[in-house]
DSSP file (Angstrom, degrees, kcal/mol; ACC not computed):
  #  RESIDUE AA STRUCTURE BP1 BP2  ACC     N-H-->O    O-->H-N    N-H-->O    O-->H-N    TCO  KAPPA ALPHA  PHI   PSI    X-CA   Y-CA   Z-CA
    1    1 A X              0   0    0      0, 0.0     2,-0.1     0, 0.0     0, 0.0   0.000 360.0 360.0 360.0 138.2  -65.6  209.5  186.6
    2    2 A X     >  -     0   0    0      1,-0.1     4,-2.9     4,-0.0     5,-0.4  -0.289 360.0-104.5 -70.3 164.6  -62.8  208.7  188.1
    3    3 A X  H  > S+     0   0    0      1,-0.2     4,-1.1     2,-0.2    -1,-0.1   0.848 115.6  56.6 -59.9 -28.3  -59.7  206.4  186.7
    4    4 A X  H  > S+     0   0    0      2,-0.2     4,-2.1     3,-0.1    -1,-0.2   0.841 107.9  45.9 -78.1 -33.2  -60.5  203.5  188.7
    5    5 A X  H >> S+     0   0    0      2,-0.2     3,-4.7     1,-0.1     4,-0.8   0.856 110.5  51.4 -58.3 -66.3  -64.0  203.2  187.3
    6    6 A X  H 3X S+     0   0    0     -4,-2.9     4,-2.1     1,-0.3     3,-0.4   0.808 113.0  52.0 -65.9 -35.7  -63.1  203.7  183.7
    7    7 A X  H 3< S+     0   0    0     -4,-1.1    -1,-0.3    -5,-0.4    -2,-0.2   0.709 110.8  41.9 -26.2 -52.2  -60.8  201.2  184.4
    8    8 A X  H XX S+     0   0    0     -3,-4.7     4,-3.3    -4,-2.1     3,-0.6   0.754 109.4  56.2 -23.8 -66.0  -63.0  199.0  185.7
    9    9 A X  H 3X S+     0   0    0     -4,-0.8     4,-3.0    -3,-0.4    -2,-0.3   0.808 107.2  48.3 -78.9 -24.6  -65.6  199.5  183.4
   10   10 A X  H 3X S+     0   0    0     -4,-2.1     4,-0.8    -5,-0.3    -1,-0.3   0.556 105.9  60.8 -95.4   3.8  -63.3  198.7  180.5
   11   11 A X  H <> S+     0   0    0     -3,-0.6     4,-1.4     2,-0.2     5,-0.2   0.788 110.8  45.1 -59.6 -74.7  -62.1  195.3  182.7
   12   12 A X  H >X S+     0   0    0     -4,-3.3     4,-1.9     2,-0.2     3,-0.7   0.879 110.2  52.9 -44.6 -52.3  -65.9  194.3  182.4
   13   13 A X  H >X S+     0   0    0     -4,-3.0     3,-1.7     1,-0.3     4,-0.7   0.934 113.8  43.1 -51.1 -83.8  -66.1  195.2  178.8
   14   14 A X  H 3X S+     0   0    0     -4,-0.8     4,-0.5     1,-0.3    -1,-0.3   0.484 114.6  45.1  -7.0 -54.3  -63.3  193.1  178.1
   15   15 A X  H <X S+     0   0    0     -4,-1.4     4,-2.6    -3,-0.7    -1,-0.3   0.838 112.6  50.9 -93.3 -38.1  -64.1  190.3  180.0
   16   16 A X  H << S+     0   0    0     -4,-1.9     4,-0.3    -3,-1.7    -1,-0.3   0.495 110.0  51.9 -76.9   2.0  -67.7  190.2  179.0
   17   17 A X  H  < S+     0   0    0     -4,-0.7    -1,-0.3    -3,-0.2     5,-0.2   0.622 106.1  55.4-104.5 -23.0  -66.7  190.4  175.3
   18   18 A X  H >X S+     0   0    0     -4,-0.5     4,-1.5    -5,-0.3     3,-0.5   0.814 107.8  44.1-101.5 -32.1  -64.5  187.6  175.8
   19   19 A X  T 3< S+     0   0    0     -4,-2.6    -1,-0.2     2,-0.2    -3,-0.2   0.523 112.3  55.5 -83.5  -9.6  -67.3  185.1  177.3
   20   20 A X  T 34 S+     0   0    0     -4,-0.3     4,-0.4     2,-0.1    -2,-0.2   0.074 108.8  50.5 -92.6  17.8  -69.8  186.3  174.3
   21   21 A X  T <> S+     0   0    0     -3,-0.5     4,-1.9     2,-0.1    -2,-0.2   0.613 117.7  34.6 -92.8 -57.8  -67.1  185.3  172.0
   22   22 A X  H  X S+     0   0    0     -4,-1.5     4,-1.1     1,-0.3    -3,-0.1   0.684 113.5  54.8 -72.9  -8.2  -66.6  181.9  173.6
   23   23 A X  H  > S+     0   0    0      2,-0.2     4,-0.7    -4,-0.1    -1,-0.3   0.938 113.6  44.3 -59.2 -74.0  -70.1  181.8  174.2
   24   24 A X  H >> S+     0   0    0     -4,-0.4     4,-0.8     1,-0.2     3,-0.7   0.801 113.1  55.4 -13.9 -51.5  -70.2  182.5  169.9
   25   25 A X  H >X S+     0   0    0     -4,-1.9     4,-1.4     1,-0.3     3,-1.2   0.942 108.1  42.8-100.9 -57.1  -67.4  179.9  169.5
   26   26 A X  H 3X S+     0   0    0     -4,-1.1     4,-0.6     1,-0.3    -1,-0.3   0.310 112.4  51.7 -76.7   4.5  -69.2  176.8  171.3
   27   27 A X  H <X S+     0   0    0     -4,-0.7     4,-1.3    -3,-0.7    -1,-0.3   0.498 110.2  45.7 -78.9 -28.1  -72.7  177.3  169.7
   28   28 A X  H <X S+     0   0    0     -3,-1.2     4,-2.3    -4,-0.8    -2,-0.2   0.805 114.8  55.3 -89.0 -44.0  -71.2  177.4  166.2
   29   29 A X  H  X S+     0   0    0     -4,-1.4     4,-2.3     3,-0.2    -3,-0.2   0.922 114.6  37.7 -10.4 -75.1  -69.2  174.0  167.9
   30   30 A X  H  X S+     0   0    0     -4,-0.6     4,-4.9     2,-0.3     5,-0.2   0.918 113.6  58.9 -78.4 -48.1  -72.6  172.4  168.8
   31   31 A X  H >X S+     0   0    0     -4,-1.3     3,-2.5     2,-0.2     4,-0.6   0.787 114.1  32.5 -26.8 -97.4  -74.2  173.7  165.6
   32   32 A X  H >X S+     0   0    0     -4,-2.3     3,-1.2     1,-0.3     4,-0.7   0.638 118.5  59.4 -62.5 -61.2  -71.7  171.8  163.0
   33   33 A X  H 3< S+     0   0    0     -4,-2.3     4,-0.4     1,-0.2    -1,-0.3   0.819 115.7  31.0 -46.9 -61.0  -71.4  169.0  165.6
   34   34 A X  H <X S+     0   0    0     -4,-4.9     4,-2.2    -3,-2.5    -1,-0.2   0.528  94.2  89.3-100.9  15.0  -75.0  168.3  165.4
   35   35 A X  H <X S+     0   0    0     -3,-1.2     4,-2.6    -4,-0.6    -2,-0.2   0.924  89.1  52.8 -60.4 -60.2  -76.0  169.3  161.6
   36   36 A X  H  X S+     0   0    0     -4,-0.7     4,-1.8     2,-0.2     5,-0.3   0.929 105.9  44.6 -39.6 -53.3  -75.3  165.9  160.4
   37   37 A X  H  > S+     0   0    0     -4,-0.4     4,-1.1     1,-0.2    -1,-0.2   0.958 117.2  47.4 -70.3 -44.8  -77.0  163.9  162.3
   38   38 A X  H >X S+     0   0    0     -4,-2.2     4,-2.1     1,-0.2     3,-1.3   0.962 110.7  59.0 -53.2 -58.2  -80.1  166.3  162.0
   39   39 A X  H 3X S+     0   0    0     -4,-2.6     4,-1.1     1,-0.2    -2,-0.2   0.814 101.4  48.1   0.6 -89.2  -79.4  166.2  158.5
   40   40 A X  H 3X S+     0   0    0     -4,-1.8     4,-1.1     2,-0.2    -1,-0.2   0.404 109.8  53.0 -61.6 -12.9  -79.8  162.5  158.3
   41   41 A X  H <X S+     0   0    0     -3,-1.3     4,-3.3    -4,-1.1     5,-0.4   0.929 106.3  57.0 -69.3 -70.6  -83.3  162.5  160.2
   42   42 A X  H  X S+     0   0    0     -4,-2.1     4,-2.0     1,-0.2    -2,-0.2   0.721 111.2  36.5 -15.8 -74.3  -84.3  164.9  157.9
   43   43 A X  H  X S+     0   0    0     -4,-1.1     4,-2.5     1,-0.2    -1,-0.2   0.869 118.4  52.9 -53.0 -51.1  -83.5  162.6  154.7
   44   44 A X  H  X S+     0   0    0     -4,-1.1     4,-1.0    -3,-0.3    -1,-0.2   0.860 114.2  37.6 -41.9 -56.2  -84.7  159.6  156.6
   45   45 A X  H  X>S+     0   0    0     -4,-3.3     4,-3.5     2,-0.2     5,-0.5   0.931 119.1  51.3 -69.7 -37.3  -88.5  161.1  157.7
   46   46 A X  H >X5S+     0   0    0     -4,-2.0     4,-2.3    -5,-0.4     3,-1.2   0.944 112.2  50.0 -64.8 -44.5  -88.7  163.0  154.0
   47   47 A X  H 3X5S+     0   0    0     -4,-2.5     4,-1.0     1,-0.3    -1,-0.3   0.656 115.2  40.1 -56.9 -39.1  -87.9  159.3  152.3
   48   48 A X  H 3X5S+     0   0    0     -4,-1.0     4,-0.7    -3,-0.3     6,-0.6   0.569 113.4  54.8 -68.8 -33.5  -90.4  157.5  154.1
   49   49 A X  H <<5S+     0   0    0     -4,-3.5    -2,-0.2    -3,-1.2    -3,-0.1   0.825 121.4  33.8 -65.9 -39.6  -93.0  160.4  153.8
   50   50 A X  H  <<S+     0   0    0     -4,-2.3    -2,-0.2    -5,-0.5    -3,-0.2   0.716 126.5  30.7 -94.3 -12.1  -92.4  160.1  150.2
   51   51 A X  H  < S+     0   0    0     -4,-1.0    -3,-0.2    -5,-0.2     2,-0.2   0.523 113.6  51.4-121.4 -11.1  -91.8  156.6  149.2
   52   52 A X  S  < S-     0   0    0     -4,-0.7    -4,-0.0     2,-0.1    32,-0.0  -0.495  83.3-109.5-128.7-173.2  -93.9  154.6  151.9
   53   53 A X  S    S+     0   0    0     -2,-0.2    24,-0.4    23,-0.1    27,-0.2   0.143  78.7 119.3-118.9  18.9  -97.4  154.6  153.2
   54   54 A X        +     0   0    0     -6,-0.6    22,-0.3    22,-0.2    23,-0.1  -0.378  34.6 171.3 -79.5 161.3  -96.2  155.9  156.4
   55   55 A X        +     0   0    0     20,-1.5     2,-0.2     1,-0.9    21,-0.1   0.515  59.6  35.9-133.9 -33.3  -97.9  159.3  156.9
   56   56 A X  S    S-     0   0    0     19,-0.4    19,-1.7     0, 0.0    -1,-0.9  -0.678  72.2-143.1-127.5 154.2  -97.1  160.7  160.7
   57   57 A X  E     -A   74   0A   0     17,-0.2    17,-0.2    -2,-0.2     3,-0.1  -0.955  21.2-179.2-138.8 109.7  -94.1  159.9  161.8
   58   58 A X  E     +     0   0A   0     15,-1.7     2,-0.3    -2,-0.3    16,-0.2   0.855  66.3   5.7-100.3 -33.2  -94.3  159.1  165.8
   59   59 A X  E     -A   73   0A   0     14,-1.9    14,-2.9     2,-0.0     2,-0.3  -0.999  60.8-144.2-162.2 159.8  -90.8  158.3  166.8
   60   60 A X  E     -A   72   0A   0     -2,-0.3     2,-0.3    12,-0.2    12,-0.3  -0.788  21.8-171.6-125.9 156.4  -86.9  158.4  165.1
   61   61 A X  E     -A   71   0A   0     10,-2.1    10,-1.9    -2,-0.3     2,-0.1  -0.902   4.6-165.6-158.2 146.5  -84.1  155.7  166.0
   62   62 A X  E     +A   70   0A   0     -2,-0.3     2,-0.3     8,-0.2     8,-0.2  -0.630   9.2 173.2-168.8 126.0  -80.5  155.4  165.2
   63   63 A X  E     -A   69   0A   0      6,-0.8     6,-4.2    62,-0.3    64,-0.2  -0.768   9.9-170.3-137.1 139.8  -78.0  152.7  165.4
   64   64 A X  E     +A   68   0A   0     -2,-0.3     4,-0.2     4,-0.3     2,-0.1  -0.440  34.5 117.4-131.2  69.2  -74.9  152.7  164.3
   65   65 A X  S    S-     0   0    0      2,-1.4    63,-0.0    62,-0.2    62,-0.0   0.212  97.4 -18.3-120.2-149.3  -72.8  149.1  164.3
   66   66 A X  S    S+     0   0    0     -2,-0.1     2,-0.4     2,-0.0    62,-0.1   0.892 144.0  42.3 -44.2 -34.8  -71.3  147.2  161.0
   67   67 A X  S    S-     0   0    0     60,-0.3    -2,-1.4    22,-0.0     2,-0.5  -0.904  80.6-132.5-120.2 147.6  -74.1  149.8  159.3
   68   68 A X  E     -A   64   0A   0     -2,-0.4    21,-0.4    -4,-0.2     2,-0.3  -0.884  41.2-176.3 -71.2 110.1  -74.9  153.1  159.9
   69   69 A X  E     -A   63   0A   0     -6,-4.2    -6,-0.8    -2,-0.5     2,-0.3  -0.959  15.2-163.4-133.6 137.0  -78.9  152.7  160.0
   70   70 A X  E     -AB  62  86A   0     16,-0.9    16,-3.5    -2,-0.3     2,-0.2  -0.893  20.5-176.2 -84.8 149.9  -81.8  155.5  160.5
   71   71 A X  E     -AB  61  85A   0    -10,-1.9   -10,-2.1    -2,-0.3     2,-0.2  -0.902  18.4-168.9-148.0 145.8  -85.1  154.6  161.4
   72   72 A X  E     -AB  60  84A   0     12,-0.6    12,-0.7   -12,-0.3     2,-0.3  -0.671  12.4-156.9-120.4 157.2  -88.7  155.6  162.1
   73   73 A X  E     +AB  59  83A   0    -14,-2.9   -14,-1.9    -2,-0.2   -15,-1.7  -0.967  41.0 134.8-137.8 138.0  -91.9  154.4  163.5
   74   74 A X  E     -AB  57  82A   0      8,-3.1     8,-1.1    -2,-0.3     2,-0.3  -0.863  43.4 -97.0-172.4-149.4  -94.6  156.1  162.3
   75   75 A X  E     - B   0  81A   0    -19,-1.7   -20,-1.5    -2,-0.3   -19,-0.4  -0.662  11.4-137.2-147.2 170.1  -98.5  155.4  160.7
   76   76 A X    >   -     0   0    0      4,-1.0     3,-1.1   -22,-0.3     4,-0.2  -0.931  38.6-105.7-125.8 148.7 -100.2  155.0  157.5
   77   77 A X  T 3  S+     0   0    0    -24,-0.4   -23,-0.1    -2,-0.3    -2,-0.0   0.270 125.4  63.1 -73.5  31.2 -104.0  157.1  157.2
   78   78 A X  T 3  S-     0   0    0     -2,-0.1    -1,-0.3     2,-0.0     0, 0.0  -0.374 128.4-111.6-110.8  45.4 -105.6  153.8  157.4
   79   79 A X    <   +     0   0    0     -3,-1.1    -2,-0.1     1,-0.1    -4,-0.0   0.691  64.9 155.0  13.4  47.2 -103.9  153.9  161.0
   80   80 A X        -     0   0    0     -4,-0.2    -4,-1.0   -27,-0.2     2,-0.3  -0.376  36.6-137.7 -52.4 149.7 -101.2  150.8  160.0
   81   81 A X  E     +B   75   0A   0     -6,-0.2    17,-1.4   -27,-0.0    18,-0.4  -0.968  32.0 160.3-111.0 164.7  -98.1  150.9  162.0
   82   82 A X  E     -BC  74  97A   0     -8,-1.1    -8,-3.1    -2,-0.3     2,-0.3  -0.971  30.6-128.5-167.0 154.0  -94.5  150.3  160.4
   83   83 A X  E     -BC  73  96A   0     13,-1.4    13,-0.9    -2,-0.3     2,-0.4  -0.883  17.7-150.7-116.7 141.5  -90.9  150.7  160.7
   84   84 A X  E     -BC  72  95A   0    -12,-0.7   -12,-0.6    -2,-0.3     2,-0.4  -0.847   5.4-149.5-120.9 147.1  -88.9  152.0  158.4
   85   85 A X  E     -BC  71  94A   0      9,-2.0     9,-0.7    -2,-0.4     2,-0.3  -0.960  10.4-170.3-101.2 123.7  -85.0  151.3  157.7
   86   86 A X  E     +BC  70  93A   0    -16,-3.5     2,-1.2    -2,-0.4   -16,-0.9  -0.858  17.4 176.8 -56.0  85.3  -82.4  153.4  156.4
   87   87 A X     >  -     0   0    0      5,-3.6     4,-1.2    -2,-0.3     3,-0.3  -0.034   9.8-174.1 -98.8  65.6  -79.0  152.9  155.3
   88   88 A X  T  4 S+     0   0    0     -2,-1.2    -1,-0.2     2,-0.2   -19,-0.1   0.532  79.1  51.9   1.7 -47.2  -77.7  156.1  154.0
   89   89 A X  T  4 S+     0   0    0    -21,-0.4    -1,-0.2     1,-0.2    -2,-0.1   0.981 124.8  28.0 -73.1 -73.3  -74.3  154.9  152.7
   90   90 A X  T  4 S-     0   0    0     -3,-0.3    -2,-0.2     1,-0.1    -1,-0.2   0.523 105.7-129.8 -50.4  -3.8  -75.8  152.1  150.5
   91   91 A X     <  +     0   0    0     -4,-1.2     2,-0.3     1,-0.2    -3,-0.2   0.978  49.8 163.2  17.1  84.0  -79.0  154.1  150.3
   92   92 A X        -     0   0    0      2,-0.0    -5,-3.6     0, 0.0     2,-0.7  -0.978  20.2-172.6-113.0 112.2  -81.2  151.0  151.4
   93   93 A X  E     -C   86   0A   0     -2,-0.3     2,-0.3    -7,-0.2    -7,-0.2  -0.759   7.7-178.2-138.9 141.5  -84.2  151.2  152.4
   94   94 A X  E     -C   85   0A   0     -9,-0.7    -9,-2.0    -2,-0.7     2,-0.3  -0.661  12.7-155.3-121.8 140.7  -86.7  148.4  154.0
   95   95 A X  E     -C   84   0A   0     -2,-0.3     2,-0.3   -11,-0.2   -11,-0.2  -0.665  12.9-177.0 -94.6 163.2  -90.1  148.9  155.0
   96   96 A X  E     -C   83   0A   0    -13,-0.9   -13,-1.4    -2,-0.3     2,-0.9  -0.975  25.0-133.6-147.3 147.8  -91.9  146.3  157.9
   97   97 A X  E >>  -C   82   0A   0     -2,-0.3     3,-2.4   -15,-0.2     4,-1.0  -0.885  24.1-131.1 -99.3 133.8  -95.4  146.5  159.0
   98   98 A X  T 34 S+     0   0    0    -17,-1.4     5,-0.2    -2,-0.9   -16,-0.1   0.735  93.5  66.1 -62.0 -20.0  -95.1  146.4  162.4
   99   99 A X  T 34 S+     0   0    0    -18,-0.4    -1,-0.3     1,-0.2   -17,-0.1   0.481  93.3  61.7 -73.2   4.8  -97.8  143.5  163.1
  100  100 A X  T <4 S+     0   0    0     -3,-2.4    -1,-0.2     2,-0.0    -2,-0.2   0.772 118.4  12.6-107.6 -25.4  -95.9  141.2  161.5
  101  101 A X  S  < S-     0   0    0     -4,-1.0     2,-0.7     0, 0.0    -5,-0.0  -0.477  97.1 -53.6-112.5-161.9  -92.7  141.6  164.2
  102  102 A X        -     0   0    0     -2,-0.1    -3,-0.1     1,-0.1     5,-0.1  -0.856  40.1-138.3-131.6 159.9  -92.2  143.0  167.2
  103  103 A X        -     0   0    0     -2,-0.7     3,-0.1    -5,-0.2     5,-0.1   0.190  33.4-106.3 -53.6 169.0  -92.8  146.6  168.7
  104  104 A X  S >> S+     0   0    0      1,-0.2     3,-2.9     2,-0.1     4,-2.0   0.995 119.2  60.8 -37.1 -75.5  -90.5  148.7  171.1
  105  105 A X  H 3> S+     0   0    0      1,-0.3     4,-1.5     2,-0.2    -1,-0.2   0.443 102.3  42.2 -37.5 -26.3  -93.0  147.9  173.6
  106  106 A X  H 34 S+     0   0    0      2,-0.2    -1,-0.3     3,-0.1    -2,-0.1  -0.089 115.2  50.3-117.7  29.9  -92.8  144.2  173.6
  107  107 A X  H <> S+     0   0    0     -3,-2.9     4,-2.2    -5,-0.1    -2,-0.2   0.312 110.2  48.0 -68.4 -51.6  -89.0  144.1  173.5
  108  108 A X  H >X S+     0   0    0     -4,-2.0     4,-1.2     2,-0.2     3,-1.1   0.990 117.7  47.3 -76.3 -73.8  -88.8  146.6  176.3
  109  109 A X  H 3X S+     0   0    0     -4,-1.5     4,-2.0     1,-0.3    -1,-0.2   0.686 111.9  51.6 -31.0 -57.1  -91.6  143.9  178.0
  110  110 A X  H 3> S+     0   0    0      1,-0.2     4,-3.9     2,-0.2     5,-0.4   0.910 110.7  41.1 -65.1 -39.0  -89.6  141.1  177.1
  111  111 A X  H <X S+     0   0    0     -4,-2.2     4,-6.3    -3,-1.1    -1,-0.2   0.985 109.9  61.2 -56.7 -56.3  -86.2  142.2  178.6
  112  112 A X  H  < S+     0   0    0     -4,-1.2    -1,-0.2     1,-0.2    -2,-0.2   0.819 112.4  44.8 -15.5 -55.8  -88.1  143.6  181.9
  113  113 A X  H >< S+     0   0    0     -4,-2.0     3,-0.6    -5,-0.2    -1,-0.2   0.988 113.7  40.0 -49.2 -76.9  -89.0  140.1  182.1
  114  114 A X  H 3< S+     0   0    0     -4,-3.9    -2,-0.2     1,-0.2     2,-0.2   0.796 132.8  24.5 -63.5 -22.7  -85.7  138.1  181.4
  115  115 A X  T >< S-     0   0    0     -4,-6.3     3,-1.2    -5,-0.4    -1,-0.2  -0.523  76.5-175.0-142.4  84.9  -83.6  141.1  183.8
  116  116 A X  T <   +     0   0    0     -3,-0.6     3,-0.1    -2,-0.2    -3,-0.1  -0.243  63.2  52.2 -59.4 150.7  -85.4  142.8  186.2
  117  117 A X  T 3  S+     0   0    0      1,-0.2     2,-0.4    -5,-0.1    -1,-0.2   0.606  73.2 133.3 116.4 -28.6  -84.2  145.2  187.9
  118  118 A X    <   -     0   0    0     -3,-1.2     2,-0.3    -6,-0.1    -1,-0.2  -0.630  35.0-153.7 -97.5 115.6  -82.6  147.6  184.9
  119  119 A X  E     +D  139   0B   0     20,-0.8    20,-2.1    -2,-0.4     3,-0.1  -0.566  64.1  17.2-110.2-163.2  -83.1  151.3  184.8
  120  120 A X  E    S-     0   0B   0     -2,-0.3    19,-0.8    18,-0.2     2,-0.2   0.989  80.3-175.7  55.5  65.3  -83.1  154.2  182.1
  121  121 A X  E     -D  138   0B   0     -3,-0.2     2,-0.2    17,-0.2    17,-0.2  -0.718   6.7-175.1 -96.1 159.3  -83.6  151.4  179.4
  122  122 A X  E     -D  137   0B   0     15,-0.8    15,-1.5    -2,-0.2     2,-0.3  -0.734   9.7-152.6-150.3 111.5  -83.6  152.6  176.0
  123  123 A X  E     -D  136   0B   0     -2,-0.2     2,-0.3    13,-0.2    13,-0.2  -0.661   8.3-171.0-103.3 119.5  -84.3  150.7  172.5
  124  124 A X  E     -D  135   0B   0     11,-2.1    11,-1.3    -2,-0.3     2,-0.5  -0.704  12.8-150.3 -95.1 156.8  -83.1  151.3  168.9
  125  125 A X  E     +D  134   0B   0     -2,-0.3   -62,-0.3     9,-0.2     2,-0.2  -0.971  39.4 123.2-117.4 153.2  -84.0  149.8  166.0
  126  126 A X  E     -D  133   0B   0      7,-0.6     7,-2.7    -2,-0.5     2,-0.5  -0.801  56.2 -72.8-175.5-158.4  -81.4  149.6  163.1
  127  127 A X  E     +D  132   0B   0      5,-0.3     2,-0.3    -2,-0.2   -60,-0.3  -0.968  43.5 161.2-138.8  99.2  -79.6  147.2  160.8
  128  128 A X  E >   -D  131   0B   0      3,-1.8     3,-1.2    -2,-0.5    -2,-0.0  -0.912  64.3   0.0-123.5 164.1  -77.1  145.0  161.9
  129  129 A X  T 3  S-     0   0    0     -2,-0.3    -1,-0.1     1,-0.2     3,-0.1   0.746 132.0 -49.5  32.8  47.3  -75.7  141.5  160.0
  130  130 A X  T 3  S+     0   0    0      1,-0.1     2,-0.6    -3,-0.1    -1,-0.2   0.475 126.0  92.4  82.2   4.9  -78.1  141.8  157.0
  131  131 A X  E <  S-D  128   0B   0     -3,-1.2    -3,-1.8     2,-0.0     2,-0.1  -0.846  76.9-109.5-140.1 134.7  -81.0  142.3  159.5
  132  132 A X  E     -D  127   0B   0     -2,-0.6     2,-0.4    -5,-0.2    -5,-0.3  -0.255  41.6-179.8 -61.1 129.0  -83.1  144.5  161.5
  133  133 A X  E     -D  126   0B   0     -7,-2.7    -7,-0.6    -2,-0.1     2,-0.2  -0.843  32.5-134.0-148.2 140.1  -82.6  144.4  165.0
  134  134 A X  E     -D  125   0B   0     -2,-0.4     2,-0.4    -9,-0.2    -9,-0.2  -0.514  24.3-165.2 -71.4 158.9  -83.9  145.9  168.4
  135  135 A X  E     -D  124   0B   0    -11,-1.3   -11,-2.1    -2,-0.2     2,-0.5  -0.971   5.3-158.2-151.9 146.4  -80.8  147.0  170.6
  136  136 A X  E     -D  123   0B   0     -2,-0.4     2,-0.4   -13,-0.2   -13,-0.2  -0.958   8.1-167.1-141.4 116.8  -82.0  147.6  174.3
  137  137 A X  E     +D  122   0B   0    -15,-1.5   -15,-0.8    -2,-0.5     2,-0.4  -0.597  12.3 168.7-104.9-175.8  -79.5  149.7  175.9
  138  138 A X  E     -D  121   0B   0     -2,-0.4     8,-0.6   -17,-0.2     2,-0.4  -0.843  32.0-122.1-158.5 135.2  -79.7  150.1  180.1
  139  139 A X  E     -DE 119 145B   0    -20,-2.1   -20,-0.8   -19,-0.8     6,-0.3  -0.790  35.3-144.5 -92.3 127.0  -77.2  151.7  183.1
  140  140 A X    >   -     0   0    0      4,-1.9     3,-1.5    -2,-0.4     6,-0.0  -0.173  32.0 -87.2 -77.7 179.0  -76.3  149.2  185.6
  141  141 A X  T 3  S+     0   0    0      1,-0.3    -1,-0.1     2,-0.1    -2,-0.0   0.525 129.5  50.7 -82.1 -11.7  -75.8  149.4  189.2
  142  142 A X  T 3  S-     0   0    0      2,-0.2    -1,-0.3     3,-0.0     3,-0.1   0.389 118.4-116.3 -90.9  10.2  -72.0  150.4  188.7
  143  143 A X  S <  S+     0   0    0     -3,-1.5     2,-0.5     1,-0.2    -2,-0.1   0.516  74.9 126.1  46.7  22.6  -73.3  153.0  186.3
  144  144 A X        -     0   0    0      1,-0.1    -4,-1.9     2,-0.0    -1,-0.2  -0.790  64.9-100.9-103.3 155.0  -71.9  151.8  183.3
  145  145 A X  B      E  139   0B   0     -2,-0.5    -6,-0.2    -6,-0.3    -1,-0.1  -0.063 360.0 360.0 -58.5 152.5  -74.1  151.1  180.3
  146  146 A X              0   0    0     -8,-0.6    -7,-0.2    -6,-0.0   -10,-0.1   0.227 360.0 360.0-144.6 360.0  -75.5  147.3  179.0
């Protein structure tokens, strides 16, 4: 080989060592970024698996306004549904059988209704003012969220 290869080739080394580090360095980033929050699913589903009559756990919510709230929807083996509350900081936590309020699904209906027109809608449940509350989020036609 000539000098200009090895030369080369050790330009490539370099360069490619230096984009699997910073490749290294933003994965470790995203990790630690998103370990809490995974975390706090975690606690949420195992606390409701163990402490409620929930069994399956069909979908995870999280809202985050005067309280920090995780949430579930999820089933009982006498196929019940209910939603479950978290509030991690107080460690509070409220069960609802879902027939007794109302679902995603008829939140999302009712808004459909009252603003037509909205896409990418998306609904939390959480805890805000001493109560549990739907929050129905949407992107308008300037693209900014409502």
């Amino acid at each position: 080989m000539n000098k200009y290869v090895k030369k080369g080739l050790e330009i490539t080394g370099i360069v490619v060592g230096v984009i699997a580090v910073i490749y290294l360095c933003l994965c470790f980033v995203f990790y630690f970024a998103t370990k809490r929050a995974s975390d706090q699913v975690k606690q949420t589903n195992e606390i409701a698996l163990e402490k409620t009559p929930i069994t399956t756990i069909t979908k995870n919510y999280h809202l985050s306004r005067s309280v920090e709230s995780n949430s579930l929807a999820g089933t009982s083996k006498k196929g019940k549904k209910y939603y479950f509350i978290y509030l991690p900081k107080s460690k509070k936590a409220y069960l609802y059988q879902a027939n007794k309020g109302k679902s995603e699904e008829q939140i999302l209906k009712i808004f459909n209704e009252a603003h037509p027109g909205h896409d990418n809608l998306k609904c939390q449940l959480g805890w805000y003012k001493g109560m549990p509350v739907w929050e129905v989020t949407y992107n308008k036609k300037n693209g900014n969220y409502g």
